[in-house]
ZAMARGU-4260 file (C-alpha; in steps of 0.2 Angstrom, whole numbers, plus 5000, padded with zeros to 4 digits):
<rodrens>
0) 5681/5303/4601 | 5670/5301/4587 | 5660/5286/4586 | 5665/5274/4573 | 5652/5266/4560
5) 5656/5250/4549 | 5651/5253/4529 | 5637/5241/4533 | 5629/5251/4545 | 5635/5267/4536
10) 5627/5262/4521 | 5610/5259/4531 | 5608/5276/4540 | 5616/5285/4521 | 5605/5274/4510
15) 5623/5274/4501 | 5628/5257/4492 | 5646/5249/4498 | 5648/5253/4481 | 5643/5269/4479
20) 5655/5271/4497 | 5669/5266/4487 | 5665/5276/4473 | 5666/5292/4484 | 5681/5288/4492
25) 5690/5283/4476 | 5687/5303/4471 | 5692/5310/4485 | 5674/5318/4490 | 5670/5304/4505
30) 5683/5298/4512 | 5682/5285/4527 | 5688/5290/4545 | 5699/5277/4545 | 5702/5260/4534
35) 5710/5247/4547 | 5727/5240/4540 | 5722/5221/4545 | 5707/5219/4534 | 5707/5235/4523
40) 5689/5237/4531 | 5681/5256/4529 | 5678/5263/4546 | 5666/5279/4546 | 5662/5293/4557
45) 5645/5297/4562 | 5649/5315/4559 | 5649/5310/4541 | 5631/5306/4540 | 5628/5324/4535
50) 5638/5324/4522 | 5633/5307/4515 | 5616/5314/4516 | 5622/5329/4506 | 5632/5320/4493
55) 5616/5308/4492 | 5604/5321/4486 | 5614/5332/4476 | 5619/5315/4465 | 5600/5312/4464
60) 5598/5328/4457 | 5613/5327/4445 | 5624/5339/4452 | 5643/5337/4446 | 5654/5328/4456
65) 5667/5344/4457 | 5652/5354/4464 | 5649/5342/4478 | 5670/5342/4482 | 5666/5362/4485
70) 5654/5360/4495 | 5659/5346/4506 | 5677/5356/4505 | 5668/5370/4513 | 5673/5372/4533
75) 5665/5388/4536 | 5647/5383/4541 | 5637/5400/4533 | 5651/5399/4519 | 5644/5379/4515
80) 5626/5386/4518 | 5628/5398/4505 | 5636/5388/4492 | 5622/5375/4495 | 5609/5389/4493
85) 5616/5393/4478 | 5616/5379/4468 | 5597/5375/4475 | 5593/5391/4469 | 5598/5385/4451
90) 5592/5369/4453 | 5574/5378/4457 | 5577/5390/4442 | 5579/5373/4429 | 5564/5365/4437
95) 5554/5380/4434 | 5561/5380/4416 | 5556/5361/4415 | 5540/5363/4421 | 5536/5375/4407
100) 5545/5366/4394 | 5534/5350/4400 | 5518/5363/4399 | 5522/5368/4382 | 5523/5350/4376
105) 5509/5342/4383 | 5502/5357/4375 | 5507/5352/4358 | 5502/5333/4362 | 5485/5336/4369
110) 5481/5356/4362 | 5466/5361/4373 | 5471/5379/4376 | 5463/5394/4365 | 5474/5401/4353
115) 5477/5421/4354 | 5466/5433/4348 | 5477/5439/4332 | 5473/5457/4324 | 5480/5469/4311
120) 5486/5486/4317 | 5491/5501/4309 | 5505/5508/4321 | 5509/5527/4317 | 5528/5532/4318
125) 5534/5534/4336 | 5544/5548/4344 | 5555/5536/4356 | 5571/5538/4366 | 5579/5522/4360
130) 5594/5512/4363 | 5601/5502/4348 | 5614/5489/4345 | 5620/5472/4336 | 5622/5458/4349
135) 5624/5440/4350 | 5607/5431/4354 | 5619/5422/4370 | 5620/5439/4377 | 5601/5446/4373
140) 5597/5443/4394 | 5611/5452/4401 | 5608/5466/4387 | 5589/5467/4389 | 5592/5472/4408
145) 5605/5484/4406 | 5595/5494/4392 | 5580/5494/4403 | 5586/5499/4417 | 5597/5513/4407
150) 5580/5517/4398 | 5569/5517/4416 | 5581/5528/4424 | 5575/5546/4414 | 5560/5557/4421
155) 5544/5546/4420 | 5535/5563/4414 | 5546/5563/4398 | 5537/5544/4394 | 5521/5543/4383
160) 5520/5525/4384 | 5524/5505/4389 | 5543/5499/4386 | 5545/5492/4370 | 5559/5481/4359
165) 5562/5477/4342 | 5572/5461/4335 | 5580/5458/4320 | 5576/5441/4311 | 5596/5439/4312
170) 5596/5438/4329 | 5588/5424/4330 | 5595/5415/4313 | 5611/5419/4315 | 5613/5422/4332
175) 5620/5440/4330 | 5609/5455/4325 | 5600/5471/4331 | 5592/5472/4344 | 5585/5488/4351
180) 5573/5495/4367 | 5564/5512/4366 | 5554/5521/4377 | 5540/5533/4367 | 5543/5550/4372
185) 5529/5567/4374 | 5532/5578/4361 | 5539/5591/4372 | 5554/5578/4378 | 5558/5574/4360
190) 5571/5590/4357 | 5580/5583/4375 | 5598/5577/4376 | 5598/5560/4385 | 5615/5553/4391
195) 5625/5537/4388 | 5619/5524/4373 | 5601/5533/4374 | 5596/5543/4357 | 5580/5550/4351
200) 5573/5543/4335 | 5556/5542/4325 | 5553/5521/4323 | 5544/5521/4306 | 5525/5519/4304
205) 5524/5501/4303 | 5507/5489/4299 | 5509/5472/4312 | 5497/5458/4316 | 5496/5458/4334
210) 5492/5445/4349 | 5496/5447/4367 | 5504/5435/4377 | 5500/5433/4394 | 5509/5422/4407
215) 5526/5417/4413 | 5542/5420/4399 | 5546/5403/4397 | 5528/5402/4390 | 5533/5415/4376
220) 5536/5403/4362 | 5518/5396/4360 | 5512/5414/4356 | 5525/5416/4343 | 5522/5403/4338
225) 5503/5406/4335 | 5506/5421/4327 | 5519/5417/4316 | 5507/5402/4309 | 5493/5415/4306
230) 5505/5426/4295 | 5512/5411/4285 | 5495/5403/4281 | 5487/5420/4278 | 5504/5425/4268
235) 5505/5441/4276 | 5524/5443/4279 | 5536/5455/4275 | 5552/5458/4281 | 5556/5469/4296
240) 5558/5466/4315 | 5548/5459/4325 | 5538/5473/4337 | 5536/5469/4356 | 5527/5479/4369
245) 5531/5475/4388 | 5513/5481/4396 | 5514/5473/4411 | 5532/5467/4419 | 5533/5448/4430
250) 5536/5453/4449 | 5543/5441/4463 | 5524/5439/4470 | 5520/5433/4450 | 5525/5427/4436
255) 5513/5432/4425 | 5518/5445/4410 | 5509/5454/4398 | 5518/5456/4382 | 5510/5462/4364
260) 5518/5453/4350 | 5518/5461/4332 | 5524/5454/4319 | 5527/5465/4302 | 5514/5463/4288
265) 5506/5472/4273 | 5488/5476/4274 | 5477/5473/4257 | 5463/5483/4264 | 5457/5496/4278
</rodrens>
């Protein structure tokens, strides 16, 4: 028979309030193991300290209520586990999200960092196998894999250079425009048929100031942001998407990204 616990002494070894008790149980997500008819007095089982314990921690990280009923619902022991690991695995994913955004901020309070190296480039048009489509922004993640992988699947000896990408302004004002991902091709692969969404093209000759970002995704923004000042003060703009070159991919062992940034321009000299 399980040994029965008082709210008092419940409370002690959960670091629960009676309040927060009686919250729980209103719910339906901690329900005493019995409440005695006499007194109304909630009775607890010390096989419920574990799942106080969960509740507790999961609350301090703001974790929905119907989450936690899930969970705790859960009887299957690696079925629990997993559900458990899953939502840790999010909550590490918006701490590293946070951590970032934190970064970024204390960046623009106390700027101490160097600003990228920004230059003009005259980019010549680019045999490339391409793929090309209007999207929403919400679905620009999901998208991105699917045409990389697509694109990353032909024969590495048909590739003349780094992934690339190139975004529409509307993507990104609007929240729906083109978005396209190209491989350059060798000249010899250029006359190939390519299966699925993938089609060769020639991307036009374009001129683009340039910096290179380096270091996590969430990071990004600063860069564009740098270069984007540079154009506006130096009134360089013209229209025309914005150019990215993926030089070196993040891994699971780092982080850390290498991505060339061009933004379209017109050049008043050579």
């Amino acid at each position: 028979m399980a040994s029965l616990m008082t709210i008092g002494d419940f409370s002690q070894a959960t670091r629960l309030s009676a309040k927060s008790l009686r919250f729980y149980h209103r719910v339906g997500i901690l329900e005493p193991a019995e409440i005695d008819p006499h007194n109304g007095y909630r009775l607890y089982a010390s096989g419920q300290v574990a799942d106080a314990r969960v509740i507790r921690e999961f609350r301090a990280l703001d974790l929905p209520l119907d989450s936690i009923r899930e969970i705790l619902a859960t009887a299957d022991v690696a079925g629990r586990n997993a559900l458990i690991t899953e939502h840790l695995n999010r909550l590490e994913e918006r701490l590293r999200v946070t951590q970032h955004a934190v970064a970024s901020l204390r960046g623009l309070v106390d700027p101490g960092s160097t600003p990228p190296h920004i230059e003009h480039h005259s980019i010549a048009a680019l045999p490339a196998l391409v793929i090309r489509e209007r999207i929403n922004r919400d679905d620009l993640g999901d998208w991105y894999t699917a045409a990389r992988d697509e694109l990353l699947a032909v024969d590495p000896t048909d590739i003349a250079g780094p992934l690339g990408g190139e975004w529409a302004a509307e993507l990104f004002l609007d929240g729906r425009g083109e978005a396209v991902l190209f491989l350059p091709l060798r000249a010899e692969a250029a006359a190939r048929e390519y299966p699925g969404r993938l089609r060769m093209e020639v991307l036009p000759a374009v001129e683009l100031a340039i910096a290179v970002h380096r270091g996590p995704d969430e990071t990004i923004a600063e860069t564009y942001a740098a270069l984007g000042v540079y154009v506006a003060e130096h009134e360089l703009g013209v229209p025309g998407p914005l150019r990215e070159r993926y030089l070196r991919a993040a891994t699971d062992e780092s982080p850390e990204l290498v991505t060339e940034i061009g933004w379209p321009i017109f050049r008043t000299g050579r």
